[in-house]
C-alpha positions in Angstrom: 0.0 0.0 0.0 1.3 3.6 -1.3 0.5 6.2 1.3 0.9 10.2 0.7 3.1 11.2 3.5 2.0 14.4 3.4 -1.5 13.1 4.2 -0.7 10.5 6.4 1.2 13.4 8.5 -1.8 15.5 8.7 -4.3 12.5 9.3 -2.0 11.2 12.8 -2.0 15.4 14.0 -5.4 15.6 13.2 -6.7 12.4 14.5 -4.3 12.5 17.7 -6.0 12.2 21.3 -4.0 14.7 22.2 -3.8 18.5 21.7 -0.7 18.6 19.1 0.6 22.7 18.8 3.6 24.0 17.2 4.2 27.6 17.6 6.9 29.7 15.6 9.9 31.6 17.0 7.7 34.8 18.4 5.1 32.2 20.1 2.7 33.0 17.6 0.4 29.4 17.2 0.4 28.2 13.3 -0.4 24.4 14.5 -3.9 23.8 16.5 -5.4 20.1 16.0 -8.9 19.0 17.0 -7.8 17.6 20.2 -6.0 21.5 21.2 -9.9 22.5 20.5 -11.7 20.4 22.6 -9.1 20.4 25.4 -8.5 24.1 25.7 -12.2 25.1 24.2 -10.6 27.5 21.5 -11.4 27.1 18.0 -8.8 26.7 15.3 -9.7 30.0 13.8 -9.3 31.8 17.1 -6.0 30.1 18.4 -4.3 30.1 14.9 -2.2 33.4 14.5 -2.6 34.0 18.4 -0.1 34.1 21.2 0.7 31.0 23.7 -0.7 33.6 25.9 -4.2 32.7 25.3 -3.4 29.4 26.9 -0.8 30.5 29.9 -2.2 32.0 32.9 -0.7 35.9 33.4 1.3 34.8 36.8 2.9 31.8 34.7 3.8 34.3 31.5 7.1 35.8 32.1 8.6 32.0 33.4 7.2 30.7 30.3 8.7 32.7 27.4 11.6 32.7 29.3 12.3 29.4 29.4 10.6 29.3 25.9 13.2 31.7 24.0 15.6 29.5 26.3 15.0 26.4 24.5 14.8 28.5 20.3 17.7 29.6 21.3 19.4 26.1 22.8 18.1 24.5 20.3 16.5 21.7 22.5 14.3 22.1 25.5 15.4 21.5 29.1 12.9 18.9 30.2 14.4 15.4 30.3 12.9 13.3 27.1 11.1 10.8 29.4 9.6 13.1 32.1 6.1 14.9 32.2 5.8 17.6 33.3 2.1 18.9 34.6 1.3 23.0 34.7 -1.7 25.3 34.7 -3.5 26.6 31.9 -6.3 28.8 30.5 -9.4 27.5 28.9 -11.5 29.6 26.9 -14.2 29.9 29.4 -11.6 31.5 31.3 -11.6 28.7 33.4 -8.2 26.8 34.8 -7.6 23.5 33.7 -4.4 21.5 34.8 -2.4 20.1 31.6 0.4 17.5 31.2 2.6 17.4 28.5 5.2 15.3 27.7 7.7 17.7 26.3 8.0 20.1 24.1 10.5 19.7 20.9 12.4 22.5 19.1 11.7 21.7 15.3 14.5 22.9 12.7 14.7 23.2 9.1 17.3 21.7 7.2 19.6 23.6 8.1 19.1 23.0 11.8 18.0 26.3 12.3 15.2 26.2 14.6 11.5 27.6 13.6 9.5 27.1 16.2 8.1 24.5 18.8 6.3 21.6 18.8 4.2 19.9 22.0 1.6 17.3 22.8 -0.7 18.3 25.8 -3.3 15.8 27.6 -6.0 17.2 29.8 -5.3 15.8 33.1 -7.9 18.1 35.3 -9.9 15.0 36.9 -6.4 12.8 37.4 -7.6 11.5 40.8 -4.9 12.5 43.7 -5.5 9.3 45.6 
């Protein structure tokens, strides 16, 4: 069986359980999958072209693009590859809901130059404590 790539990319991001996102070097969202709807309760159409900033909590904001220019400019984030890491976040309703994600990835181009970030974020908000 012959599969377009291309296609088969976009069918996986599109079809993932969870929220897939890639935002470019100034944070700005270009990447917003069906799950990134449903979890954070913004549209495509209103996250695409947005800042992060729509989904990080004001307190949390200046830690965040911190560390996020950290890791463009790195090249690599500084979360370990195999560890989770849970955080706050905005929901459209202006609600807080807790996220996990497990870990964001600097994409380059060919070149190695990096062009933004890629992550994939679960709703974990009713994770029992117990």
């Amino acid at each position: 069986m012959d599969v377009d790539r291309q296609w088969l990319c976009r069918r996986i991001v599109e079809d993932a359980g969870e929220a897939v996102m890639f935002a470019d070097l100034e944070g700005t969202i270009r990447l917003w999958n069906d799950a990134a709807e449903r979890i954070f309760g913004f549209s495509r159409e209103e996250a695409v072209g947005s800042s992060l900033d729509i989904i990080v909590p004001e307190e949390f904001r200046d830690p965040h693009w911190d560390g996020y220019f950290d890791a463009i400019e790195a090249g690599e984030t500084r979360a370990p590859d195999d560890r989770l890491t849970t955080a706050p976040a905005l929901h459209a309703d202006g609600g807080r809901i807790t996220i996990e994600t497990s870990g964001a990835v600097v994409i380059t181009d060919d070149d190695g130059d990096p062009v933004g970030v890629a992550n994939m974020i679960r709703d974990v908000s009713n994770r029992s404590t117990d």
